[in-house]
mmCIF file of the N, C-alpha and C atoms, coordinates in Angstrom:
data_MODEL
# 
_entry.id   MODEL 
# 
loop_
_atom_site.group_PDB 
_atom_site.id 
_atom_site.type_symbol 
_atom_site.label_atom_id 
_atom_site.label_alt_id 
_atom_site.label_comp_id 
_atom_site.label_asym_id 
_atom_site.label_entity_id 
_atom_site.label_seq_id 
_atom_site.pdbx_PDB_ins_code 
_atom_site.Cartn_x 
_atom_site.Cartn_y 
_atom_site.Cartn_z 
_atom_site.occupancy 
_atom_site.B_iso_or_equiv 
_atom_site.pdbx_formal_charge 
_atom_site.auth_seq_id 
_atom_site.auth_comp_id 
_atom_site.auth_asym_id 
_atom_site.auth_atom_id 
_atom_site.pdbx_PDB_model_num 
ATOM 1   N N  . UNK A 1 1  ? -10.521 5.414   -8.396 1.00 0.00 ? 1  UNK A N  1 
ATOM 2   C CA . UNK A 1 1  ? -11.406 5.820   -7.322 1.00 0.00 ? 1  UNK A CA 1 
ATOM 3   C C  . UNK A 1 1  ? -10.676 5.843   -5.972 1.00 0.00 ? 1  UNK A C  1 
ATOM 4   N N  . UNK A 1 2  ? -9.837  4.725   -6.043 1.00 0.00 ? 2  UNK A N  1 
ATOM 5   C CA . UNK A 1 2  ? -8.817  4.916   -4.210 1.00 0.00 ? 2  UNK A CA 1 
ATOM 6   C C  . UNK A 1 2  ? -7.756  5.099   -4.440 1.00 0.00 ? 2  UNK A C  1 
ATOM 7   N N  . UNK A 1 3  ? -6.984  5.768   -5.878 1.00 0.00 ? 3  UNK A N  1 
ATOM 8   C CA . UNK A 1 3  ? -5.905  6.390   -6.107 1.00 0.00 ? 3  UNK A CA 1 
ATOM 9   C C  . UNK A 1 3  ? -5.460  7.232   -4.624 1.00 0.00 ? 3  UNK A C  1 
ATOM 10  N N  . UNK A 1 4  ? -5.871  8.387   -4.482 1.00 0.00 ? 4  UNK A N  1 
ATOM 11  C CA . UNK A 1 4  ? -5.533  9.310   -3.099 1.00 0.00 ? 4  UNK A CA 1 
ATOM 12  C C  . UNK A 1 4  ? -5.830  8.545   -1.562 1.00 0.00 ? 4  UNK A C  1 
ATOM 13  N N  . UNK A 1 5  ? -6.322  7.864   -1.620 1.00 0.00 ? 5  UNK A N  1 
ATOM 14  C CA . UNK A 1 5  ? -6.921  7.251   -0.542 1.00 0.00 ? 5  UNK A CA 1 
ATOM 15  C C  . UNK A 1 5  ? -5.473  6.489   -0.298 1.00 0.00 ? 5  UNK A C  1 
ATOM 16  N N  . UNK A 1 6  ? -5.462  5.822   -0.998 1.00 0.00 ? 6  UNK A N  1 
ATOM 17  C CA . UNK A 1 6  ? -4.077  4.530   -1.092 1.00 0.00 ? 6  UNK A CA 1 
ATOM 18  C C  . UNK A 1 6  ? -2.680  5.492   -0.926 1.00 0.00 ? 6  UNK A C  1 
ATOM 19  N N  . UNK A 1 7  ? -2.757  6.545   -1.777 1.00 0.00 ? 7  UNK A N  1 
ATOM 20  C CA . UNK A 1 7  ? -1.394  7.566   -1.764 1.00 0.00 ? 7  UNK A CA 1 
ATOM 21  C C  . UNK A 1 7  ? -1.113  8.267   -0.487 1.00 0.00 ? 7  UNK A C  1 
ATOM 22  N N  . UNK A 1 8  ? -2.556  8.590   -0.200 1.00 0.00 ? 8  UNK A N  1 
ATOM 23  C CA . UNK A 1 8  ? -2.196  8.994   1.638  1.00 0.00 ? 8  UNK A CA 1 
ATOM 24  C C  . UNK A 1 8  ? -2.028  7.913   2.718  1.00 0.00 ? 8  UNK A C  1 
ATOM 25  N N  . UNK A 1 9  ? -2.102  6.968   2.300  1.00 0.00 ? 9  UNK A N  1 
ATOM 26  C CA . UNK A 1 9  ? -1.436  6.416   3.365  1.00 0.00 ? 9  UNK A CA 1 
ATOM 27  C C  . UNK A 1 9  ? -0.180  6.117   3.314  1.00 0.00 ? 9  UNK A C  1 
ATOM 28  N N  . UNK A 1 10 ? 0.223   5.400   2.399  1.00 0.00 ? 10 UNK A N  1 
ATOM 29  C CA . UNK A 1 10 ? 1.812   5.434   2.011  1.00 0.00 ? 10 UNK A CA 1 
ATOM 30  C C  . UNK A 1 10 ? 2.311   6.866   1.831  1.00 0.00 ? 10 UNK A C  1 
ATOM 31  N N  . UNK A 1 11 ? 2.198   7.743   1.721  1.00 0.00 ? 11 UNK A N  1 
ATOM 32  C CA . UNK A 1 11 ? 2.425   9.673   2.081  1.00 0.00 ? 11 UNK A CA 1 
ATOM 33  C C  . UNK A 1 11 ? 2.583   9.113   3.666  1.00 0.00 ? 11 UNK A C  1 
ATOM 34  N N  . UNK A 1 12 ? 1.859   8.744   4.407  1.00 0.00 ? 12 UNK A N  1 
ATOM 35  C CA . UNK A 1 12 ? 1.635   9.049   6.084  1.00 0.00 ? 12 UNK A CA 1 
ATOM 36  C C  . UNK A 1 12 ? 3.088   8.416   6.712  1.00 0.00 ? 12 UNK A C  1 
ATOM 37  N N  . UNK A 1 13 ? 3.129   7.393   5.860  1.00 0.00 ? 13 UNK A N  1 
ATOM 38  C CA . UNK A 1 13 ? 3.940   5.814   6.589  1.00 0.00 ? 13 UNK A CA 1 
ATOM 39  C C  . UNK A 1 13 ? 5.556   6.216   5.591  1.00 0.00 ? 13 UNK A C  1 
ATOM 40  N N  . UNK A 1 14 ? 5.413   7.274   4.505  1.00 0.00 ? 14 UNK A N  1 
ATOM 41  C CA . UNK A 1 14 ? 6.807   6.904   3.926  1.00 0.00 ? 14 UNK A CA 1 
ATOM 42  C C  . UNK A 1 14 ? 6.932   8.424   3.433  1.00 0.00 ? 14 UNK A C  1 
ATOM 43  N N  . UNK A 1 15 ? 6.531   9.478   4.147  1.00 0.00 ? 15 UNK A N  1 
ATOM 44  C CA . UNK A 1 15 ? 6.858   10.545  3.903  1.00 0.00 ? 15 UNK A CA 1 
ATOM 45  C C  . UNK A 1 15 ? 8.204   10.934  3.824  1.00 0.00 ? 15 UNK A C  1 
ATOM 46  N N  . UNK A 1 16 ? 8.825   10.546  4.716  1.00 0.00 ? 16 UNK A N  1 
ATOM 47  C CA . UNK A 1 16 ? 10.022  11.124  4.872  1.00 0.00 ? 16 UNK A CA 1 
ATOM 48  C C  . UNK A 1 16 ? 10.759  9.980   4.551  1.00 0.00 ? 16 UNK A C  1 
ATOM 49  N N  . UNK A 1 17 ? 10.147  9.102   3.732  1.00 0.00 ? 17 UNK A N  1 
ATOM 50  C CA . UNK A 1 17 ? 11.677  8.377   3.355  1.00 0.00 ? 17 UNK A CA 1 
ATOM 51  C C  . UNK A 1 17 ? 11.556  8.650   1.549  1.00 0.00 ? 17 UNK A C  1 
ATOM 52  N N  . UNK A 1 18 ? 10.689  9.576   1.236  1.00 0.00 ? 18 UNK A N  1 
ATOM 53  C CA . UNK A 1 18 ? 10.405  9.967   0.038  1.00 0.00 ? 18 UNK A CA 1 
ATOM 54  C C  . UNK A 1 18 ? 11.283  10.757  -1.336 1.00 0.00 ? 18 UNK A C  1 
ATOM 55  N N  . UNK A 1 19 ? 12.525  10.706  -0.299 1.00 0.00 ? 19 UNK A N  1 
ATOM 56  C CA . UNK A 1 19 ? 13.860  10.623  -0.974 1.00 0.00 ? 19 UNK A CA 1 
ATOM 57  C C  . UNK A 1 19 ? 14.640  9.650   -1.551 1.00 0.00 ? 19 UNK A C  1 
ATOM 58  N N  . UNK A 1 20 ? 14.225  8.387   -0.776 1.00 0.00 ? 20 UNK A N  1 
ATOM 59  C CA . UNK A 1 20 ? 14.870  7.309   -1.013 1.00 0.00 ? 20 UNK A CA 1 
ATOM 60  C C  . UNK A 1 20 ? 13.588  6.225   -2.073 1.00 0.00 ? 20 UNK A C  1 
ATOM 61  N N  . UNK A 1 21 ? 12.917  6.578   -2.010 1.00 0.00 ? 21 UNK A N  1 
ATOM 62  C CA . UNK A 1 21 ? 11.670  5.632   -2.146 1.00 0.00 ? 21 UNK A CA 1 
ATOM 63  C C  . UNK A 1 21 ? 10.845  6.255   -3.116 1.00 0.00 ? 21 UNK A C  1 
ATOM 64  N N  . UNK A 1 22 ? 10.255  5.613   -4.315 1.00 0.00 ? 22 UNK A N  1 
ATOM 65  C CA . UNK A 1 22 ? 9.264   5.969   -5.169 1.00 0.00 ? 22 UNK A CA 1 
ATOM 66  C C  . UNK A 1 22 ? 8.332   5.856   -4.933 1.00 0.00 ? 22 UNK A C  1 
ATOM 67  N N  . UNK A 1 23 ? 7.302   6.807   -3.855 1.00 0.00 ? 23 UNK A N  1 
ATOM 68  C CA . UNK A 1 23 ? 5.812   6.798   -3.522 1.00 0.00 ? 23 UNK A CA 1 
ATOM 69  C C  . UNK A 1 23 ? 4.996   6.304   -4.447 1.00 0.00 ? 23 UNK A C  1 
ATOM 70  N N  . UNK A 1 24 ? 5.044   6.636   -6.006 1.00 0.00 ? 24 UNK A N  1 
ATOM 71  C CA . UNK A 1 24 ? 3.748   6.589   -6.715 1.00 0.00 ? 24 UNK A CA 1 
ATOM 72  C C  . UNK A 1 24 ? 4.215   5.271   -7.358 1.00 0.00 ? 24 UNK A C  1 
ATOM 73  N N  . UNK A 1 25 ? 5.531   4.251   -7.189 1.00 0.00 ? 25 UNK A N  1 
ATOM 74  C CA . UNK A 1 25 ? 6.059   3.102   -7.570 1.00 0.00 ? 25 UNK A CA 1 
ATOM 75  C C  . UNK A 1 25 ? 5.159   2.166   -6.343 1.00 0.00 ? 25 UNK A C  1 
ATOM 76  N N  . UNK A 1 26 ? 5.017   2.685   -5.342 1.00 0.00 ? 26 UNK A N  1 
ATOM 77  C CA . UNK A 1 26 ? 4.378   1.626   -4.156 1.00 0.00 ? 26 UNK A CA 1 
ATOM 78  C C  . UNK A 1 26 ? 2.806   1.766   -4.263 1.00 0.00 ? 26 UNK A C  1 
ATOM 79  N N  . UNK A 1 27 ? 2.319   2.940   -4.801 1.00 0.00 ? 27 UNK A N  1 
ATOM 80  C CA . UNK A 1 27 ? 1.317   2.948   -4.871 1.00 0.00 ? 27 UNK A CA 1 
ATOM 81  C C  . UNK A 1 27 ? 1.048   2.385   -6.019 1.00 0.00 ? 27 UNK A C  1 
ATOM 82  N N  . UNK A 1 28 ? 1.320   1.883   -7.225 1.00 0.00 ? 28 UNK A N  1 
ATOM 83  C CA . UNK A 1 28 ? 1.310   1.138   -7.970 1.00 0.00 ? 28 UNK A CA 1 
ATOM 84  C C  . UNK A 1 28 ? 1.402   -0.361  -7.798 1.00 0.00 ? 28 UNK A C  1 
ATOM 85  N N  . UNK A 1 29 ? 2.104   -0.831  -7.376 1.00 0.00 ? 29 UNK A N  1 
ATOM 86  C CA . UNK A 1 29 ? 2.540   -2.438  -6.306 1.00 0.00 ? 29 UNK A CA 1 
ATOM 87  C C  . UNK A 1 29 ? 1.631   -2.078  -5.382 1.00 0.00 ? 29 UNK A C  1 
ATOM 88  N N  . UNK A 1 30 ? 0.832   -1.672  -5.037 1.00 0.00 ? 30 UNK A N  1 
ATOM 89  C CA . UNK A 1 30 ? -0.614  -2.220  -4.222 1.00 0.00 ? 30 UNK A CA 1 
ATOM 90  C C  . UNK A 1 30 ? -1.366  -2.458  -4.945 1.00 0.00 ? 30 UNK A C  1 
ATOM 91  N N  . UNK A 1 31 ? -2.059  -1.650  -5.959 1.00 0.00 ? 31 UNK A N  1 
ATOM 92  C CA . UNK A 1 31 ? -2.662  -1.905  -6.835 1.00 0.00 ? 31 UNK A CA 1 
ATOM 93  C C  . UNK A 1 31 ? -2.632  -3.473  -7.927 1.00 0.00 ? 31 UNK A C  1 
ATOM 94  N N  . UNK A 1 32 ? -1.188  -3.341  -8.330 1.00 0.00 ? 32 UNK A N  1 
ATOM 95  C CA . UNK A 1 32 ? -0.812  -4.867  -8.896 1.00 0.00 ? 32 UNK A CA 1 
ATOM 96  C C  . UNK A 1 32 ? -1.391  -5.939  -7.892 1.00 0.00 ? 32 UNK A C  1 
ATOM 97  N N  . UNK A 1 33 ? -0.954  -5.479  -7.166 1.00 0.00 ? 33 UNK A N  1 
ATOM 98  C CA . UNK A 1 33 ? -1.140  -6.855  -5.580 1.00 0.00 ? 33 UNK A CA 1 
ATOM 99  C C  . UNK A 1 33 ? -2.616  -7.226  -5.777 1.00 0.00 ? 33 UNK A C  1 
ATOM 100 N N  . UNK A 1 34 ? -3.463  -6.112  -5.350 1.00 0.00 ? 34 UNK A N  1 
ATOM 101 C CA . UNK A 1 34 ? -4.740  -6.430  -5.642 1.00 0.00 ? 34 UNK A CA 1 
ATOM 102 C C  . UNK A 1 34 ? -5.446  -6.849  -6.695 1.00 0.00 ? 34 UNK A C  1 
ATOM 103 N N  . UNK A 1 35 ? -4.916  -6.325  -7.892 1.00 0.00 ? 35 UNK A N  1 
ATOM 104 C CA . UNK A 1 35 ? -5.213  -7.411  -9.159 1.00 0.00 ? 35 UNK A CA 1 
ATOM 105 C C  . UNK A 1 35 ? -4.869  -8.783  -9.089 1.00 0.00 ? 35 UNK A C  1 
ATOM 106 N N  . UNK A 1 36 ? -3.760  -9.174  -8.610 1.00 0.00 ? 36 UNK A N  1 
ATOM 107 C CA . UNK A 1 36 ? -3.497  -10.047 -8.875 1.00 0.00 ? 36 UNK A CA 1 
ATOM 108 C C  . UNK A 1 36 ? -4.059  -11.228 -7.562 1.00 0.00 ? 36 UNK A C  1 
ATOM 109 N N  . UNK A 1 37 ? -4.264  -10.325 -6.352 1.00 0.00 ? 37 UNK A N  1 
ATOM 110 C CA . UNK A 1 37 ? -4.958  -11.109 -5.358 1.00 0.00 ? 37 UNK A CA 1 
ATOM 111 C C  . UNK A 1 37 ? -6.541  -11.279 -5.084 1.00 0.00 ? 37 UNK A C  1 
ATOM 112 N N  . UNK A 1 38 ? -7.289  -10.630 -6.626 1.00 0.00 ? 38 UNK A N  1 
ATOM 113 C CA . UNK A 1 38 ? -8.683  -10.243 -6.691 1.00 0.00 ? 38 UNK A CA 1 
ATOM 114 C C  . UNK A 1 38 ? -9.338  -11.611 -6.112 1.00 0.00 ? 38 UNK A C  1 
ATOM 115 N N  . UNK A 1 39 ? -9.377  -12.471 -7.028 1.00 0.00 ? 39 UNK A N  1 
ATOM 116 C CA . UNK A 1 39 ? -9.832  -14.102 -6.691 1.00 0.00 ? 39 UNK A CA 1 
ATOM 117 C C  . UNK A 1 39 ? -9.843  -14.342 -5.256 1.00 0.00 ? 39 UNK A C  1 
ATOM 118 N N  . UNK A 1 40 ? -9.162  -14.112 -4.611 1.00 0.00 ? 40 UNK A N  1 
ATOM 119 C CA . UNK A 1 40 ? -9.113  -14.356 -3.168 1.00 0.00 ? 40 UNK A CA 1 
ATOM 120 C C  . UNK A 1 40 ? -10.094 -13.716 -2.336 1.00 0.00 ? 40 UNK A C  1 
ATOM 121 N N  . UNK A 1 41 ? -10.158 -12.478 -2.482 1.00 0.00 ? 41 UNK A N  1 
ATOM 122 C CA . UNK A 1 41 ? -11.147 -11.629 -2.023 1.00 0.00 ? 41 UNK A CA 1 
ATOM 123 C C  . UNK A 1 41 ? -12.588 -12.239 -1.577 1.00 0.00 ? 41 UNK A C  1 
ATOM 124 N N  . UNK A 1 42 ? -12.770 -12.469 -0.680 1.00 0.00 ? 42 UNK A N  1 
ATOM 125 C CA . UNK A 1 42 ? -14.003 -13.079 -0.635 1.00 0.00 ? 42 UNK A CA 1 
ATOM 126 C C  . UNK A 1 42 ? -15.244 -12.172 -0.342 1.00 0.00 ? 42 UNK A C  1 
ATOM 127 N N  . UNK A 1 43 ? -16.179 -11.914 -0.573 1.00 0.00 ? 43 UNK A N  1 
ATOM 128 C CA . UNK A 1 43 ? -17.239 -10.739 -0.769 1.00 0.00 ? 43 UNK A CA 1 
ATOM 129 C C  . UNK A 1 43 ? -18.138 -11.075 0.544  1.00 0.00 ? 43 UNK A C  1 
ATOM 130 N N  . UNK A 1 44 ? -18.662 -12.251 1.594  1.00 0.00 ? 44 UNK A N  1 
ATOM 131 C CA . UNK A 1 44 ? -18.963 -12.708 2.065  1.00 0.00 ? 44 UNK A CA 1 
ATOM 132 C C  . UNK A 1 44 ? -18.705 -12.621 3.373  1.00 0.00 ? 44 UNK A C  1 
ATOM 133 N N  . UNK A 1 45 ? -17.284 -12.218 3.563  1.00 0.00 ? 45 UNK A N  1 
ATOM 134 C CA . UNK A 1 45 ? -16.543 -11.998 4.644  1.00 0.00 ? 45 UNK A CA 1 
ATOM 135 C C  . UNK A 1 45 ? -16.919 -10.358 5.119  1.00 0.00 ? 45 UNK A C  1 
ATOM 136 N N  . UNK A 1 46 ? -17.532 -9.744  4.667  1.00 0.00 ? 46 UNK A N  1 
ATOM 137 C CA . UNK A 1 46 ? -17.823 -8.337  4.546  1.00 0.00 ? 46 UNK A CA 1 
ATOM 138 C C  . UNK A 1 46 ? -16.369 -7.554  4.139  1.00 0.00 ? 46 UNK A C  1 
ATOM 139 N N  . UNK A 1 47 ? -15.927 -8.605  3.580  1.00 0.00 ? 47 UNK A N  1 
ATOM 140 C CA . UNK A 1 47 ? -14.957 -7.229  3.238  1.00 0.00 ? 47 UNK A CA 1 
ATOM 141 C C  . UNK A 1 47 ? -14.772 -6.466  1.714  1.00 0.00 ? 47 UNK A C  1 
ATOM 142 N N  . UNK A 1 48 ? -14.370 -4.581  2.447  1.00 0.00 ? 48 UNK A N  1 
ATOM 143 C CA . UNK A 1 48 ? -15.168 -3.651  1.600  1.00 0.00 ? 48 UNK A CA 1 
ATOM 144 C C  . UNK A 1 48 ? -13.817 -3.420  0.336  1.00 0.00 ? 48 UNK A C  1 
ATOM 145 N N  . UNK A 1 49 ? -13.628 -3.604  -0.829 1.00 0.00 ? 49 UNK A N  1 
ATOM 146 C CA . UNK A 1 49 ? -12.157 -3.032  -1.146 1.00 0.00 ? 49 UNK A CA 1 
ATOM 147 C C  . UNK A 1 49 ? -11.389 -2.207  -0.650 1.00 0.00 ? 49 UNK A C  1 
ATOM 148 N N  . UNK A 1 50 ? -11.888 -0.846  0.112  1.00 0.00 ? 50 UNK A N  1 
ATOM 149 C CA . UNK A 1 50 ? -11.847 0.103   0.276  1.00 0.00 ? 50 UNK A CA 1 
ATOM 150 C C  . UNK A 1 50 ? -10.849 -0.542  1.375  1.00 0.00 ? 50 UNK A C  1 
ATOM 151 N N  . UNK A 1 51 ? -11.106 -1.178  2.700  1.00 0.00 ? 51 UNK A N  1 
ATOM 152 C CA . UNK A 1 51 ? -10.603 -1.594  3.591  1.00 0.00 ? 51 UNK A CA 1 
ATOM 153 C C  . UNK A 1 51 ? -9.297  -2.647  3.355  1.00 0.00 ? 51 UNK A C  1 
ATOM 154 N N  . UNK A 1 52 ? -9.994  -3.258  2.054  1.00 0.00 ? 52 UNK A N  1 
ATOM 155 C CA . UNK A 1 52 ? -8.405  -4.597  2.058  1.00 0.00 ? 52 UNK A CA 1 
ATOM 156 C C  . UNK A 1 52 ? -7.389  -3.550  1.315  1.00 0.00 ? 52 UNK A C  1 
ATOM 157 N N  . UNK A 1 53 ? -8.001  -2.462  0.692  1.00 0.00 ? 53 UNK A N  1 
ATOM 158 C CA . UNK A 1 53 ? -6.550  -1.744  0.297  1.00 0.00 ? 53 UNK A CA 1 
ATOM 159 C C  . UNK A 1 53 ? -5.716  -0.723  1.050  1.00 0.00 ? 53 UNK A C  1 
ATOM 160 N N  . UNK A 1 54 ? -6.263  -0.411  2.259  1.00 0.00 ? 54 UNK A N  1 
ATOM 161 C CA . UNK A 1 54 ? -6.351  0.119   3.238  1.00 0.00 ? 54 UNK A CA 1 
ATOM 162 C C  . UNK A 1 54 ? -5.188  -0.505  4.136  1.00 0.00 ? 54 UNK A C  1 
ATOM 163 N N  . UNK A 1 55 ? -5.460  -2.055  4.108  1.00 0.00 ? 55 UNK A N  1 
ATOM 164 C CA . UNK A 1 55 ? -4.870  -2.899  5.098  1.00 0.00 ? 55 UNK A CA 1 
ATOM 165 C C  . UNK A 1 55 ? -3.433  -3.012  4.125  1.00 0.00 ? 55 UNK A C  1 
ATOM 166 N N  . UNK A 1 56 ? -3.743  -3.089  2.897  1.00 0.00 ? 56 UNK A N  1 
ATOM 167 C CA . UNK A 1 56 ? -2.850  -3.491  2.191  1.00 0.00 ? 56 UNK A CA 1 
ATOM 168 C C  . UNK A 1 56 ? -1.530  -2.369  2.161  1.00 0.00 ? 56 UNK A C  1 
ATOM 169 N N  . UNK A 1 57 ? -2.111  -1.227  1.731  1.00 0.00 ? 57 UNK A N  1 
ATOM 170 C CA . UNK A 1 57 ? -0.918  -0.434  1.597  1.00 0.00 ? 57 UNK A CA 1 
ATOM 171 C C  . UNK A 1 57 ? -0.107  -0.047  2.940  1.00 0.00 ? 57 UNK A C  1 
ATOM 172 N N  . UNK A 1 58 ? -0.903  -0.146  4.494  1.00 0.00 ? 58 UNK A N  1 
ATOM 173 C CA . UNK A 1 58 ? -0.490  0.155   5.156  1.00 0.00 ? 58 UNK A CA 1 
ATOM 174 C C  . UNK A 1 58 ? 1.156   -0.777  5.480  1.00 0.00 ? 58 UNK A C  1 
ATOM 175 N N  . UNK A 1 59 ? 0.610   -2.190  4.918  1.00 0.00 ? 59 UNK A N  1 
ATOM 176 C CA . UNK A 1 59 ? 1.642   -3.344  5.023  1.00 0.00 ? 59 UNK A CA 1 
ATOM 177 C C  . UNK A 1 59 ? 2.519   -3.160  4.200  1.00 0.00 ? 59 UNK A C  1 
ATOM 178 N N  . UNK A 1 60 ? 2.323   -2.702  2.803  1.00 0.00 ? 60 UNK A N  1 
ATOM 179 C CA . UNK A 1 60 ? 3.083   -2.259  2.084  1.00 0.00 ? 60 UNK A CA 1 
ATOM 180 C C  . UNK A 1 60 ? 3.820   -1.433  2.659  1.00 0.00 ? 60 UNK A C  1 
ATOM 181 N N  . UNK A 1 61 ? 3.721   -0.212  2.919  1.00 0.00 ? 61 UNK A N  1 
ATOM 182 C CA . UNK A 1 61 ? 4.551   0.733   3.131  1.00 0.00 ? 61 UNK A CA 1 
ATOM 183 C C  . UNK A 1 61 ? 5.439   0.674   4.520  1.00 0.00 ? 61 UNK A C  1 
ATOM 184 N N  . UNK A 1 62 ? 4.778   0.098   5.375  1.00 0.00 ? 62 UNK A N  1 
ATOM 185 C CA . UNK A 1 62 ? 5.926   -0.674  6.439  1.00 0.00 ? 62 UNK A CA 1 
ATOM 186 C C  . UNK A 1 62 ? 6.877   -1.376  6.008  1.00 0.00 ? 62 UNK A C  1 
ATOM 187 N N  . UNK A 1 63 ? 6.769   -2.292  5.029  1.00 0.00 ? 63 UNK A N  1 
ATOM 188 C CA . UNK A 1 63 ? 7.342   -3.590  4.605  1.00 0.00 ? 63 UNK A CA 1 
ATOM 189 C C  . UNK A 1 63 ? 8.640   -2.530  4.146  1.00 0.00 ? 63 UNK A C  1 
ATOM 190 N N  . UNK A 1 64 ? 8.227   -1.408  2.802  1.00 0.00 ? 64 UNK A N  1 
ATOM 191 C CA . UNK A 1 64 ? 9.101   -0.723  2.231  1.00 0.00 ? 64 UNK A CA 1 
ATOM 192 C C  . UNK A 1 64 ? 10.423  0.116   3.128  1.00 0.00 ? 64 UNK A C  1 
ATOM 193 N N  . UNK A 1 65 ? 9.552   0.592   4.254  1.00 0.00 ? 65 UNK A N  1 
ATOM 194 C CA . UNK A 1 65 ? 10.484  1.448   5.127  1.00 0.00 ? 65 UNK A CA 1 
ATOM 195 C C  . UNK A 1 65 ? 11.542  0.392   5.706  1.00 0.00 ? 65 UNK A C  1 
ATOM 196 N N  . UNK A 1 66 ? 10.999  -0.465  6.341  1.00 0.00 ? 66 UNK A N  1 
ATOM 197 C CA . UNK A 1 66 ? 11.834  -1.664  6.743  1.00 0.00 ? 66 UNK A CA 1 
ATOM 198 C C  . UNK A 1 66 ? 13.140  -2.210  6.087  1.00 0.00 ? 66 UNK A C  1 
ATOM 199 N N  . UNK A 1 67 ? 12.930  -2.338  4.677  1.00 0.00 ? 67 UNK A N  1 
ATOM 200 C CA . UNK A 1 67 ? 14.003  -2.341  3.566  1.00 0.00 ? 67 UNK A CA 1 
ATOM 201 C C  . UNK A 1 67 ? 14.773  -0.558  3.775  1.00 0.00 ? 67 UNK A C  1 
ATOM 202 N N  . UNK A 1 68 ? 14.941  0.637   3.960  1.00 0.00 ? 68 UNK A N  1 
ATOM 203 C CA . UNK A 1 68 ? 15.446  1.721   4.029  1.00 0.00 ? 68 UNK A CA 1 
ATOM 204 C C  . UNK A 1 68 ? 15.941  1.945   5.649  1.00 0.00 ? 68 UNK A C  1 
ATOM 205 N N  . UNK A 1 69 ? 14.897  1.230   6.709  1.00 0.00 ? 69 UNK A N  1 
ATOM 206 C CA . UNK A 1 69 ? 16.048  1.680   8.055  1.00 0.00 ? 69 UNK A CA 1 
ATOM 207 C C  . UNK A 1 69 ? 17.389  1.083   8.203  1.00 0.00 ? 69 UNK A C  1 
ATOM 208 N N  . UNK A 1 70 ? 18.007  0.501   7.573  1.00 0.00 ? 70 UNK A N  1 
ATOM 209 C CA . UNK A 1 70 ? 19.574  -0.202  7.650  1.00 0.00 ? 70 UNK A CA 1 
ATOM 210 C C  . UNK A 1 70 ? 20.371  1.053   7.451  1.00 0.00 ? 70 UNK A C  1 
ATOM 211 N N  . UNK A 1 71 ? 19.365  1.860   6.155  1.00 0.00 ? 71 UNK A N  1 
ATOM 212 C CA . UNK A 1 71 ? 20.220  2.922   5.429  1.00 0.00 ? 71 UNK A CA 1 
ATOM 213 C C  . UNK A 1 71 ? 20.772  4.040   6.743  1.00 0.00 ? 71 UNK A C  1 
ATOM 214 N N  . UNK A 1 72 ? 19.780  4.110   7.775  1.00 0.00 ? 72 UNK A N  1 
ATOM 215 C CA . UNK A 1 72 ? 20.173  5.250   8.669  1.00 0.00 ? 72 UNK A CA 1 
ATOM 216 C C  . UNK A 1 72 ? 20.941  4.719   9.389  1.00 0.00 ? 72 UNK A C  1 
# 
């Protein structure tokens, strides 16, 4: 359901390093992340999945570029 949702943002944040970098590998490692960080999630806090994966990939895909600017 947030397959494209999640892919455009890491598309936005790692377009152009999409030579160096496996987009649909990071968009996968968000997904893991969130499985594996489900429990935590607290439902109470109003928060929507939609948004923690939102927050998530954006961190992701910074985190990733960060590892590739040395390369330039």
């Amino acid at each position: 359901e947030y397959h494209a949702y999640v892919g455009k943002i890491v598309y936005s944040i790692l377009g152009s390093y999409s030579h160096k970098i496996d987009l649909q590998g990071v968009v996968n490692q968000i997904f893991f992340t969130l499985w594996h960080k489900a429990n935590k999630i607290d439902p109470s806090k109003s928060v929507t999945i939609k948004g923690y994966l939102g927050t998530l990939a954006r961190n992701t895909a910074i985190n990733e570029k960060k590892k590739c600017i040395p390369d330039y």
